[in-house]
N, C-alpha and C positions, 0 to 999 in steps of 0.2 A: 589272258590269265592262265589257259591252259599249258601254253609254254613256260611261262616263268614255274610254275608248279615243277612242273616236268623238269626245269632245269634246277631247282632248290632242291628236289630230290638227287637229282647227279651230283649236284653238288656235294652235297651230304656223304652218297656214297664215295664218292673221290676223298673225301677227308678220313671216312674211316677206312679208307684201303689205305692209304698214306700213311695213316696212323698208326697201322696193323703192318703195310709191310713193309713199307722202309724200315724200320729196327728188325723186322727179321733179319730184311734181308741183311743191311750191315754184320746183326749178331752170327746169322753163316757164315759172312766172309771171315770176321774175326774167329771162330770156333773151327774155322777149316786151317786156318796159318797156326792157331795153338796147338791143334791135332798132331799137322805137319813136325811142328817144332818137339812136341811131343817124342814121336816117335824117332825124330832124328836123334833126341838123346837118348832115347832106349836102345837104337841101332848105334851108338856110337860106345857107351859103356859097354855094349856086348863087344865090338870088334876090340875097344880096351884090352877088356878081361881076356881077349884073343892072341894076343899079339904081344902081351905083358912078357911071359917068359922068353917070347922072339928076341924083344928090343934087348932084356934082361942079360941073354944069350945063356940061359937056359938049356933051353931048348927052343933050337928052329925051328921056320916052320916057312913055306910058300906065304911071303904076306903079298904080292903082286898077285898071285891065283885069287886069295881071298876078296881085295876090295874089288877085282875084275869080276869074282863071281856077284859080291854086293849090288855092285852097277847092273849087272845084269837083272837081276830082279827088283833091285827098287828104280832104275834111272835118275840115282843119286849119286856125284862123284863123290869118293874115298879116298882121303890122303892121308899116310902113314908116317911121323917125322919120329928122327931120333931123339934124344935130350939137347942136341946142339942144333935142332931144327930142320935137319937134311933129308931131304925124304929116303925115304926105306921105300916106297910106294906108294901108288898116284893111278887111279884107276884113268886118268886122262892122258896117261903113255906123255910124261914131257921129254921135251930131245936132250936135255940132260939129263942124266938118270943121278947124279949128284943136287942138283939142284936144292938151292939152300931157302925156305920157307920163313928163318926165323925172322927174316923183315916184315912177317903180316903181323897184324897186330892182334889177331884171333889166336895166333899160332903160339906169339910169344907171352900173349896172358895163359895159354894152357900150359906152357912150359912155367909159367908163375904158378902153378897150380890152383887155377881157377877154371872156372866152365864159363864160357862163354855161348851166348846166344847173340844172331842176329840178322840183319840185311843189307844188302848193298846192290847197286846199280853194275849189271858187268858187259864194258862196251864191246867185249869179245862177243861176249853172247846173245848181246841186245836185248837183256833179257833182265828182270830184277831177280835174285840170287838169295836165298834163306841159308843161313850156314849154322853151326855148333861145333867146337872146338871144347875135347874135355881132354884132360893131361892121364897117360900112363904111369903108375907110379908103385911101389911098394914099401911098407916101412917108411913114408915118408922121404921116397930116394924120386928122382921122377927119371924115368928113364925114356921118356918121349911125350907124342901127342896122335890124337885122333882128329881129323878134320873130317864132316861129313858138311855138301855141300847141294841145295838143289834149287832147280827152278821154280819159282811161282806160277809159270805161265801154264801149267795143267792145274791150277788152283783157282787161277784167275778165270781160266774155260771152264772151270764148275762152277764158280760163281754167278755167271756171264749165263750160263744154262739156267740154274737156278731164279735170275732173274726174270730170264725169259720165264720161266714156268709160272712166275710171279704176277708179271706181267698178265699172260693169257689168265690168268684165275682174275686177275684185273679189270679186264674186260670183260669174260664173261658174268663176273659178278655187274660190270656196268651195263651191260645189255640185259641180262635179268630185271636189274630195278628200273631201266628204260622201257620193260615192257610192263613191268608192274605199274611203276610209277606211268605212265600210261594211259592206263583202266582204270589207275585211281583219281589221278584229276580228268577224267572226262565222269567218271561216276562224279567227283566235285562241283565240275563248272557246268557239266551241261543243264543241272536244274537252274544254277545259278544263265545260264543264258536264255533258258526259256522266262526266267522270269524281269532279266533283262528288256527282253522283244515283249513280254508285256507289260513290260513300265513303257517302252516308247509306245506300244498301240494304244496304251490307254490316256498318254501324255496327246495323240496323235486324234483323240478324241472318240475312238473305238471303247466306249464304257464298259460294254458288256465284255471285254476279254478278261480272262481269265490265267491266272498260272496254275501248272499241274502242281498236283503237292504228293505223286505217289513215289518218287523219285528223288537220290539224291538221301545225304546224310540228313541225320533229325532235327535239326539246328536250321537247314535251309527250307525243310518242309515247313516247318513250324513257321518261318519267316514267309513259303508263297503263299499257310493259311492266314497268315494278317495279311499278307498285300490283296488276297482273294476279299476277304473282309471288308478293306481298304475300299477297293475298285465297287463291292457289292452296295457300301454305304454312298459312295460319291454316284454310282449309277442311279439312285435312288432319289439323293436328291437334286440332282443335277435335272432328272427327270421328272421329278415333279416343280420344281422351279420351269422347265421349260413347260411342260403341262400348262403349270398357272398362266405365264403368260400367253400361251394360245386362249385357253378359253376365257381369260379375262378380257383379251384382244377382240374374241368370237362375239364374247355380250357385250362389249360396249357398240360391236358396229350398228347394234339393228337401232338401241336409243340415240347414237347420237345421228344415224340419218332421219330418225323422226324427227329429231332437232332439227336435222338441219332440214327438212321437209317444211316445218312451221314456222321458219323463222322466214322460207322465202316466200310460205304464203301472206305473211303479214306486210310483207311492202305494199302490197297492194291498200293498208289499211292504214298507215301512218302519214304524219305530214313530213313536211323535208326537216323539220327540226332533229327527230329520231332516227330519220334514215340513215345518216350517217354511223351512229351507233348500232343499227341494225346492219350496216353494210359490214364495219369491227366485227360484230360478233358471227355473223356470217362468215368472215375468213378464220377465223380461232377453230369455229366448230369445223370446217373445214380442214385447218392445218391438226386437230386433233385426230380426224378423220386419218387422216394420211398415216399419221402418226401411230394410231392404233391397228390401220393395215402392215406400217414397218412390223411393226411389232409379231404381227400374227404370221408376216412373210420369216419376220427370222426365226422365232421359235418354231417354223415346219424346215428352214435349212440347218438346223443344228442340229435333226432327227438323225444326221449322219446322211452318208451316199447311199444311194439306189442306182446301183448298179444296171441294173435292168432297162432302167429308163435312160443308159445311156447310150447316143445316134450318131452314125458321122452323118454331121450336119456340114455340106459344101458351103466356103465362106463368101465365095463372090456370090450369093442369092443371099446371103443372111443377109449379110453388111449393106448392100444393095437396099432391102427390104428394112431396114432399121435407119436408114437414110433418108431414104421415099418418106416413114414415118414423120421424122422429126423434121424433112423440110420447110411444111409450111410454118411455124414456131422459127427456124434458123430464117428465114427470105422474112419475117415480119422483123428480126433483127437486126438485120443486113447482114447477114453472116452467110458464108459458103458450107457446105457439107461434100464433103469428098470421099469414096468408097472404094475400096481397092483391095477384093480376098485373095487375088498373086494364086489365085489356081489351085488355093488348097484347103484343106476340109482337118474337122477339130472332131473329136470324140467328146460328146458331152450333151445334157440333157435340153433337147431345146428351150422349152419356158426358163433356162437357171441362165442360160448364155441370153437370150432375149431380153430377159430383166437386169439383168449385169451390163449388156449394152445401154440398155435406155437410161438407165444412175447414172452412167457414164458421161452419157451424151446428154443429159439432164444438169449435171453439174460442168460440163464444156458451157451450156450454152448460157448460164449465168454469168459464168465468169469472161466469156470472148468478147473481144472489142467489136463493136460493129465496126463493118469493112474487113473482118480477117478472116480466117479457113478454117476449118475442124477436119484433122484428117482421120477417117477410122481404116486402115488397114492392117492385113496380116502382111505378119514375115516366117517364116523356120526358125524355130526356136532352137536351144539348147537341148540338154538333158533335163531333166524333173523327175526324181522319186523315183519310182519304177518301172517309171517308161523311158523308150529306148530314147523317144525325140520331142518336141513336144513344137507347137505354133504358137506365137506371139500375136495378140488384139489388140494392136496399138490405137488409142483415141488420145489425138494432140490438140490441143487448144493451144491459143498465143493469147492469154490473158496473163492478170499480175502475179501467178505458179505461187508457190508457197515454199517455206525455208526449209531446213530440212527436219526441224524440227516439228513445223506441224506435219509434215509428210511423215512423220512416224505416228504424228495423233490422229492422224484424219480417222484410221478406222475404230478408232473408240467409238463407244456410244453417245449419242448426242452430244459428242462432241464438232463443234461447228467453227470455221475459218471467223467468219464473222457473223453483223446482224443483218446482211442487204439481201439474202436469197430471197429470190420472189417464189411465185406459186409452182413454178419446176419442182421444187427441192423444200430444205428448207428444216426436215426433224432429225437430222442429226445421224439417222440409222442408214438412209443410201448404201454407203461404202461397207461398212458391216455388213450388209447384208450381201453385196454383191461381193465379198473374201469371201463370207460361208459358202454361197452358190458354188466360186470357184472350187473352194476345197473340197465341197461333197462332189462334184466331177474330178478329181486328183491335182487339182492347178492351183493355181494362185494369181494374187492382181498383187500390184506395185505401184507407185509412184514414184516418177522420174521426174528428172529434169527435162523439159524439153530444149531442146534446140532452141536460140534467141529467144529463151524466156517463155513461161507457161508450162503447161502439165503435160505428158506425157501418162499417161493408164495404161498399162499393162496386164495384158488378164493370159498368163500362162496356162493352154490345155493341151491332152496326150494328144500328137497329129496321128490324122486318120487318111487312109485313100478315099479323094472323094467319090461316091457313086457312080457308074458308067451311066 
């Protein structure tokens, strides 16, 4: 935005220099040939009024001294014709000193007693040529003509100067407003980018940011004090909605483990009629249970990152050790579990990666066929966000994967593939919860395609050197 500024300002000035000095400068060049022409007819009625009683024959006079002296001070040629057009003198020495003029057509309108002005091209002189031609005359007798003739080419080098001088004020009028223009859209945009960066950090789920408002015109101030407003009222209640659900999460745990405390002492008290209905309600208050822990896990992972508590944690011990966990669960399934951390180590909080694995490998082990593999290994990841590199937690299962459509819903809120999850899984929150994990350590989870069908879990975090 800075540069377009910057460049709507040059622009601007380039039109009004344009506007300004092109018609000067034309109206110079015109006003320097009118001058010219000017004065060659005041020089030309002067040598007239000079030479009148010569042609007359009067009284003589030196007219070759004279237009020789002319030439010498203006470097204008001077040609002197009789009434029959023959030159009398020619400040240009021609090699006949008879030489008869009346075939120009300047020469023979001034023997018509008329004045002539004008221009011509002269490929003698490779040069364009300004001329004036006024007739000698008395009583209406004409007894000759004056021809004064010059070049434009020291007209044109003043002009040519003049431009240039034009030119530089050109410039330096457009470096001027490049440095004005400048300081002004950076006084413009930079409020406008600080409060850019906190539209993305607060888009980025950073609540508490802030835009300055001491900067910057008063139109944009006024605009970061509503965004400030904005961000103050969404932190507010963003934060009391997460509030609610921890402490509503917090009270329901302690009644419904009473519940579920008395509902297993009563098997011992029922006949098998009821049991069954006791065994139902028994799993409900259970899956509630679970349910109200999602709840409380994600409302503390949406508290944002903690920084602090983040470890390089080396991933051949993690993956190893979250393997080891879910073995006996995978071997009552017939299913394999495979570990492989390829030697390298993740930045990130360990309870947030440990819980993000096991959702993982919780909802692998629902969906895998008995007889197939789960594989959980890293690889070197990409770029991610602000970090230079980042490692890939691949958890593959070879179960019936999902379209790509639900692969965009999976992480909504109890939102669920279908109704068969057993006691692994089952409230819908899982996957939510283990996105937020990631993102409050700088990463992110995905779902892929795996390879011949099934899921591939993705959980991108900044790579670390592992420990010595």
């Amino acid at each position: 935005m800075r540069r377009r500024l910057l460049l709507s300002y040059l622009a601007l000035t380039v039109l009004v220099l344009a506007a300004l000095e092109i018609p000067l400068a034309v109206s110079y060049s015109q006003r320097e040939r009118e001058r010219l022409e000017t004065n060659l007819l005041r020089d030309a009625f002067t040598l007239a009024a000079f030479v009148e009683d010569s042609l007359e024959g009067l009284r003589p006079i030196d007219e070759q001294a004279l237009v020789d002296g002319y030439t010498a001070r203006t470097g204008a040629r001077a040609v002197i014709v009789d009434a029959n057009g023959v030159v009398q003198a020619d400040s240009d020495r021609p090699s006949d000193d008879q030489r008869s003029f009346a075939s120009r057509p300047e020469i023979a309108e001034a023997l018509d007693q008329r004045i002539v002005t004008g221009s011509r091209w002269s490929d003698t002189l490779g040069t364009e040529l300004l001329y004036v031609a006024v007739p000698v005359s008395s009583g209406g007798v004409i007894h000759g003509a004056v021809r004064l003739s010059y070049s434009t080419a020291q007209i044109d080098e003043q002009v040519h100067r003049y431009w240039l001088l034009l030119g530089a004020i050109a410039a330096v009028s457009l470096a001027a407003a490049a440095g004005v223009g400048t300081v002004f859209a950076r006084w413009v945009t930079r409020p406008i980018d600080d409060l850019r960066q906190a539209a993305a950090a607060l888009g980025g789920g950073a609540l508490e940011t802030r835009a300055p408002v001491d900067s910057g015109p008063p139109e944009l101030r006024e605009l970061a004090r509503a965004f400030n407003a904005t961000a103050a009222r969404l932190e507010q209640l963003v934060g009391a909605q997460r509030q609610f659900v921890a402490d509503a999460s917090h009270q329901l745990r302690t009644p419904l483990t009473a519940l579920r405390l008395r509902l297993e002492m009563m098997e011992n008290h029922i006949d098998d009629v009821a049991a069954e209905d006791l065994a139902g309600a028994t799993r409900e208050v259970r899956r509630l249970a679970r349910l109200v822990d999602g709840l409380l896990t994600l409302a503390r992972a949406e508290r944002g990152p903690d920084a602090s508590t983040a470890e390089t944690l080396p991933l051949d011990e993690l993956l190893a050790e979250r393997a080891a966990a879910w073995e006996p669960i995978a071997a009552e399934r017939g299913i394999q579990l495979r570990a492989d951390g390829a030697g390298l180590a993740a930045l990130a909080t360990p309870d947030h990666l440990t819980q993000i694995l096991d959702n993982l490998l919780a909802n692998a082990l629902d969906v895998a066929p008995s007889g197939s593999t789960i594989d959980l290994r890293a690889a070197p990841g990409g770029r991610s966000g602000d970090h230079p590199a980042t490692v890939a937690i691949h958890v593959i299962d070879h179960g019936p994967g999902l379209t790509p459509e639900q692969r965009e819903r999976a992480f909504d809120r109890f939102w669920r593939a279908g109704t068969s999850r057993d006691e692994l899984g089952g409230s819908g929150l899982g996957l939510s919860i283990a996105s937020q994990l990631a993102r409050a350590d700088h990463g992110d989870l995905t779902l892929e395609e795996a390879p011949g069908g099934g899921i591939d879990a993705v959980v991108r975090l900044p790579l670390a050197r592992p420990a010595p």
